[in-house]
C-alpha positions in Angstrom: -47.2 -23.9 -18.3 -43.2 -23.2 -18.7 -41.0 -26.1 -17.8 -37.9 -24.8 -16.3 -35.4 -27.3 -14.5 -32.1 -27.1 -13.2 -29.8 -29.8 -12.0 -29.3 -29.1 -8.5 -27.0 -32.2 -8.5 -24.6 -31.2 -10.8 -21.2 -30.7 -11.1 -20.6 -27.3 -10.6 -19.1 -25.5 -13.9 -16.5 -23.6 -12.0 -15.0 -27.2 -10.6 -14.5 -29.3 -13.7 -11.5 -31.1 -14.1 -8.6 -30.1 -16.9 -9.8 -32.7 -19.3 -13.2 -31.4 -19.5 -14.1 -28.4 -21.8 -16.3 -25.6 -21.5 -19.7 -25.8 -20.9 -21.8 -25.4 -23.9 -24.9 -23.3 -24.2 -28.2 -23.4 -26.6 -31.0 -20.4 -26.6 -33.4 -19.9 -28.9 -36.9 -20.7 -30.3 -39.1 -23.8 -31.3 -41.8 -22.5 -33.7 -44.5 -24.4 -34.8 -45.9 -24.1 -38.0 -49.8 -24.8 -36.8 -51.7 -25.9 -34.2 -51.3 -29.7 -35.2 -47.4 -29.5 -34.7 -48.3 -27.4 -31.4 -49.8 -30.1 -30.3 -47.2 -32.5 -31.0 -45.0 -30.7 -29.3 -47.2 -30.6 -26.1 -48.0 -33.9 -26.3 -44.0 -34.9 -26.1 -42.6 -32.9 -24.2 -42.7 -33.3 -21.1 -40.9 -36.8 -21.5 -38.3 -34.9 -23.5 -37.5 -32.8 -20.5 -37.5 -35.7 -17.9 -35.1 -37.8 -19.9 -32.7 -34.7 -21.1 -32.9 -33.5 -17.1 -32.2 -37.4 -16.8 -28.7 -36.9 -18.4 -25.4 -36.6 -16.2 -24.1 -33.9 -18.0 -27.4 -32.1 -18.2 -27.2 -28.5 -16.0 -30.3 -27.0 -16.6 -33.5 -27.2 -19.2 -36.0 -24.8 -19.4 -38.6 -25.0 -22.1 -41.0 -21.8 -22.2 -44.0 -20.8 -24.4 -44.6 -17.2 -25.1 -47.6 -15.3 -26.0 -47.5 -17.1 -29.3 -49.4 -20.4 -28.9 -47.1 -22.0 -31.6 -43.4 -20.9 -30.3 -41.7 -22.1 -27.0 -38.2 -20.4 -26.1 -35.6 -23.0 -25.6 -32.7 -22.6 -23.3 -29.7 -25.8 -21.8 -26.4 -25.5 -20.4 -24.1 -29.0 -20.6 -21.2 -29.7 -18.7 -19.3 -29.7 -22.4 -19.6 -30.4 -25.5 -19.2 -34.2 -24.5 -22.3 -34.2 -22.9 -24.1 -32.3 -25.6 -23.2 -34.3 -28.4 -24.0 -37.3 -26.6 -28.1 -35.4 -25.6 -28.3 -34.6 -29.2 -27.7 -38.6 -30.2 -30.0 -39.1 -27.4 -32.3 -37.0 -28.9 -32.0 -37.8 -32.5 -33.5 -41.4 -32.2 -35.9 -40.9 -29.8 -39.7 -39.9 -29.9 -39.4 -36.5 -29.5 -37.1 -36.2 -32.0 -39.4 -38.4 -34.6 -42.3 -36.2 -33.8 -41.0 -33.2 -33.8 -38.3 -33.3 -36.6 -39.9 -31.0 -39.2 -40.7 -28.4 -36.8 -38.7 -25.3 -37.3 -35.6 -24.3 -34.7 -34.1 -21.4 -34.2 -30.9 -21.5 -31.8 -27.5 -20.3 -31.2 -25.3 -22.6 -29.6 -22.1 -21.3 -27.4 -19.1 -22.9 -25.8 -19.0 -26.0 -28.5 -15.4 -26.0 -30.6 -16.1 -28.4 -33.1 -13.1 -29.1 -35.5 -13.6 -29.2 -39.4 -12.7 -32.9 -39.8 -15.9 -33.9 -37.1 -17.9 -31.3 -39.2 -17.5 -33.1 -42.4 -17.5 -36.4 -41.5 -21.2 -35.5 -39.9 -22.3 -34.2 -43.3 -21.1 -36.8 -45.2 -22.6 -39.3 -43.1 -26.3 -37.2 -43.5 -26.1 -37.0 -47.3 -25.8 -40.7 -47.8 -28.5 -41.3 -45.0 -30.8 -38.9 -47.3 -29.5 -41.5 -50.0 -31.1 -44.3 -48.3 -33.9 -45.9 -50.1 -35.8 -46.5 -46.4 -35.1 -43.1 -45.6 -36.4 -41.6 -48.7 -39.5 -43.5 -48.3 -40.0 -42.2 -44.7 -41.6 -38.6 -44.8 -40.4 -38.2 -40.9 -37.0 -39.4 -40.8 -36.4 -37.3 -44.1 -37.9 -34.5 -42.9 -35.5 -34.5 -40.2 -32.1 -34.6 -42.3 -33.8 -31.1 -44.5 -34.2 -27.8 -42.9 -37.6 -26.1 -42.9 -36.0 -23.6 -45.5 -34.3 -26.0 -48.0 -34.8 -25.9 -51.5 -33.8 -28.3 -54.0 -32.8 -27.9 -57.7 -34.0 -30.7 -59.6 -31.9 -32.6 -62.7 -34.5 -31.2 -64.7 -34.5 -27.3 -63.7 -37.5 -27.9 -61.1 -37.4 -26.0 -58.2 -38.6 -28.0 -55.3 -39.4 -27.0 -51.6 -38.9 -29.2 -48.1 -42.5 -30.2 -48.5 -42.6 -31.0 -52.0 -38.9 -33.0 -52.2 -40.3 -35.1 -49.2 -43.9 -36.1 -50.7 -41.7 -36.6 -54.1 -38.8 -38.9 -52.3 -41.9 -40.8 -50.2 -44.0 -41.7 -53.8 -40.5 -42.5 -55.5 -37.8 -43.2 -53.1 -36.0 -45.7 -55.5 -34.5 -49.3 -55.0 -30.8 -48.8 -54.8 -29.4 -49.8 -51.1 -25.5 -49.1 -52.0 -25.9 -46.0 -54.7 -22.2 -44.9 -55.6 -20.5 -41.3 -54.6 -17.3 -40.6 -55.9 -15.0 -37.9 -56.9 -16.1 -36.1 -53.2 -14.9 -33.2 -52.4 -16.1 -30.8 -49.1 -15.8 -27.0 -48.6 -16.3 -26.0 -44.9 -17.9 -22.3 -45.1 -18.0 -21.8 -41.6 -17.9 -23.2 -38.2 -21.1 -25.1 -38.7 -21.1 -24.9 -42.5 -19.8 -27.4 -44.5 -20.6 -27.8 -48.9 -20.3 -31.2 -49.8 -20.1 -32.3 -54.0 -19.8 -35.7 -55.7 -20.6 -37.6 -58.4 -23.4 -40.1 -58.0 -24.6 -43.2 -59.6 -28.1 -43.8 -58.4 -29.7 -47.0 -60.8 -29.3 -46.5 -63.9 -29.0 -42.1 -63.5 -25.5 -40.6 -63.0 -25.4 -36.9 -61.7 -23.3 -34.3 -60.2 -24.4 -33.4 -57.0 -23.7 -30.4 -54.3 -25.3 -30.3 -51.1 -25.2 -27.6 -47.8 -25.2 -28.8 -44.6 -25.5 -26.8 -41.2 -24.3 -29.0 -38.6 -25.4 -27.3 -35.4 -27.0 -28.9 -33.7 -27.5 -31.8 -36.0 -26.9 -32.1 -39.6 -30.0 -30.3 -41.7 -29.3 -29.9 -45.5 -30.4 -26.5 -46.6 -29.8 -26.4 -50.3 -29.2 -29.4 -53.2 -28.5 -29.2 -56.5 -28.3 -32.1 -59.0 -27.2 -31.9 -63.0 -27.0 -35.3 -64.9 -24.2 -36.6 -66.3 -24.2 -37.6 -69.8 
C-alpha cells in the first residue's frame, strides 16, 4: 500500500513571509537492490513518514511502490530549503537512515539555492568523516557517506567497488583518530558537485588524495583516487 500524506495544517506556500525562500521539491525513485533491502525498507518506513509528516516545515510526503516490488517513487515539498536541510539532518541520524543508507536513490531536488561555500564545507566535512577510524570500521555508516556507483582507485592501481572498499575499510579501518589533510584545495563542478584534493598523512602512509562529492541531498562520494607519496 502507497503512503501519501499532506499537511493539511501547513503554512500555505503562496503566504510565506519575505524572509522565507522558496519551497523546495524532491521526486524521484528508491530502488532496492533485493528483496532483503525491500524489506528493510518496509519494515521502516512507516515511522519515517510519521516523523517527516511530524516536521513543521513538512508540506506533503507521499511514498509509492510501483509494479516493481523493489522501487517506491518518492515525492516532498518543504516550506524552504530551511526546513529541508533541517528533515535531511533529521534523517541522517535516525533509523531509517541507518537502515536504509546503502540503498540506491534517484531524485531531483528543486527550489534549493545552495551557495558554493555551504557546498564545500559539507564535502569537506564527509571526506574526513570517511577518515574516521569508527567510521571505517562501520559497514552502515560508511555505506552511507559512498554512493551505490562509487569506485575507488587504490594506492596500488586496484580498482575497488562500494562493496568491496566497505568490506576492505571494515577488516582494516586503521588506528589513527586525528590523520592529517593538508595542502586542500576544492573545485565545485556544479551546483551539487564539488572535487575535493589533499595531501594526507594516515599512520605511517602519506598520499595524495582527490575525492567527488554530490551533495544533494546529502554528501555521497562517487569517485576516490589515492597515489602515495614518496
Amino acid at each position: 500500500m502507497g503512503i501519501s500524506l499532506t499537511r493539511l495544517d501547513a503554512a500555505d506556500p503562496d503566504d510565506r513571509s519575505p524572509s522565507r525562500g522558496p519551497e523546495v521539491t524532491l521526486s524521484g525513485e528508491l530502488r532496492c537492490a533485493d528483496a532483503a533491502e525491500a524489506e528493510r525498507v518496509r519494515a521502516h518506513l512507516d515511522e519515517h513518514v510519521a516523523l517527516t509528516r511530524a516536521e513543521p516545515g513538512c508540506l506533503s510526503f507521499e511514498v509509492t511502490p510501483t509494479a516493481d516490488e523493489l522501487v517506491w517513487r518518492v515525492a516532498e515539498r518543504f516550506v524552504d530549503e530551511a526546513a529541508f536541510d533541517a528533515h535531511q539532518r533529521r534523517v541522517a541520524a535516525s533509523t531509517w537512515g541507518r537502515e536504509t543508507a546503502g540503498i540506491e536513490r534517484s531524485y531531483v531536488i528543486r527550489g534549493r539555492v545552495r551557495d558554493d561555500e555551504a557546498l564545500v564545507a559539507a564535502a569537506w566535512a564527509a571526506e574526513q568523516h570517511l577518515l574516521d577510524p569508527s567510521v571505517r570500521s562501520d559497514p552502515q555508516e560508511a555505506g552511507r557517506l559512498l554512493d551505490p556507483s562509487f569506485v575507488e582507485f587504490g594506492q596500488s592501481g586496484r580498482r575497488w567497488t562500494r562493496d568491496e572498499i566497505v568490506a576492505a575499510l571494515q577488516n582494516e579501518p586503521g588506528t589513527d583518530p586525528a590523520p592529517s589533510l593538508s595542502e586542500r584545495e576544492h573545485r565545485v563542478l556544479g551546483p551539487d558537485t564539488v572535487l575535493l584534493t589533499y595531501l594526507l598523512r594516515f599512520e605511517d602512509r602519506v598520499s595524495r588524495r582527490s575525492s567527488l562529492w554530490r551533495c544533494d541531498p546529502a554528501p555521497r562520494c562517487l569517485f576516490h583516487q589515492g597515489t602515495p607519496v614518496g
